[in-house]
N, C-alpha and C positions, 0 to 999 in steps of 0.2 A: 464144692465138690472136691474131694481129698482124690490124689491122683497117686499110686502107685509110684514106686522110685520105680521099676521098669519103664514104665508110660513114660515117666519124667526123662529118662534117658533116652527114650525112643523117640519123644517130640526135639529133643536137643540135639540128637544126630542129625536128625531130619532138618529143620533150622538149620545147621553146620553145613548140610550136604545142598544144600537149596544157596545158602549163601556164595558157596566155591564154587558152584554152580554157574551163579549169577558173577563174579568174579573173575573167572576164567573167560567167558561170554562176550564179560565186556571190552578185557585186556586182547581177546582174539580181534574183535570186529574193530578197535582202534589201531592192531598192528597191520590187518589185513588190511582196512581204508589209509593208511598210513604209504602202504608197501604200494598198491594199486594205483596211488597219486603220485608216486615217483616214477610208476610205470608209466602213465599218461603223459607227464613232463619229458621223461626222455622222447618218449615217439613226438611229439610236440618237437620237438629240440632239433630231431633227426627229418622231421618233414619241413622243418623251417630252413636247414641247413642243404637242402635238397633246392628248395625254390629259391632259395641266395645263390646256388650256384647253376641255377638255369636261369637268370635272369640278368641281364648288365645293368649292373648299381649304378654305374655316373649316366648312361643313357635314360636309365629310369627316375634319377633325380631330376633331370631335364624339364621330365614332366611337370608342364603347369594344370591349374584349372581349365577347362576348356579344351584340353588337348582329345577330348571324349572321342573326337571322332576321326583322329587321327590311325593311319595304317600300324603305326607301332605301338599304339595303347592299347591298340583292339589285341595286337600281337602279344601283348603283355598279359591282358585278361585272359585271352584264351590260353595259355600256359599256366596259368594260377588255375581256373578254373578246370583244366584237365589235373592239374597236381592235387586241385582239393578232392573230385570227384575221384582219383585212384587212389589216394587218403583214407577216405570215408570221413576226413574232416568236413 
């Protein structure tokens, strides 16, 4: 089948336009999951930097295994567990 140089040029733009297409598509969706992961890191960074400064690091180091059922571990959990659940982590 002999195809027209119009046709020819019209399938070739079209290929052209289909591939920048696909081009643009992919370079968006890698800068936007790109951008969207640093957003995530920061809130990450910023709710971890929140529960470091509600909680006493040497008292908490204290903690051994076992200590489960202690007044101040419970105290601990439940401060983690209000920060994660106003989070949404």
């Amino acid at each position: 089948m002999k195809l027209s140089l119009r046709a020819k040029i019209n399938i070739t733009f079209m290929i052209l336009g289909i591939a920048v297409s696909l081009l643009l598509g992919a370079f968006s969706v890698i800068f936007i999951t790109r951008d969207e992961n640093q957003k995530v890191r920061q809130n990450l960074m910023t709710i971890a930097k929140i529960a470091a400064h509600s909680i006493d690091g040497d008292s908490c180091a204290q903690v051994k295994p076992g200590d489960e059922s202690t007044a101040y571990y419970r105290g601990v959990v439940a401060k983690l567990r209000l920060l994660r659940k106003d989070s949404g982590v």
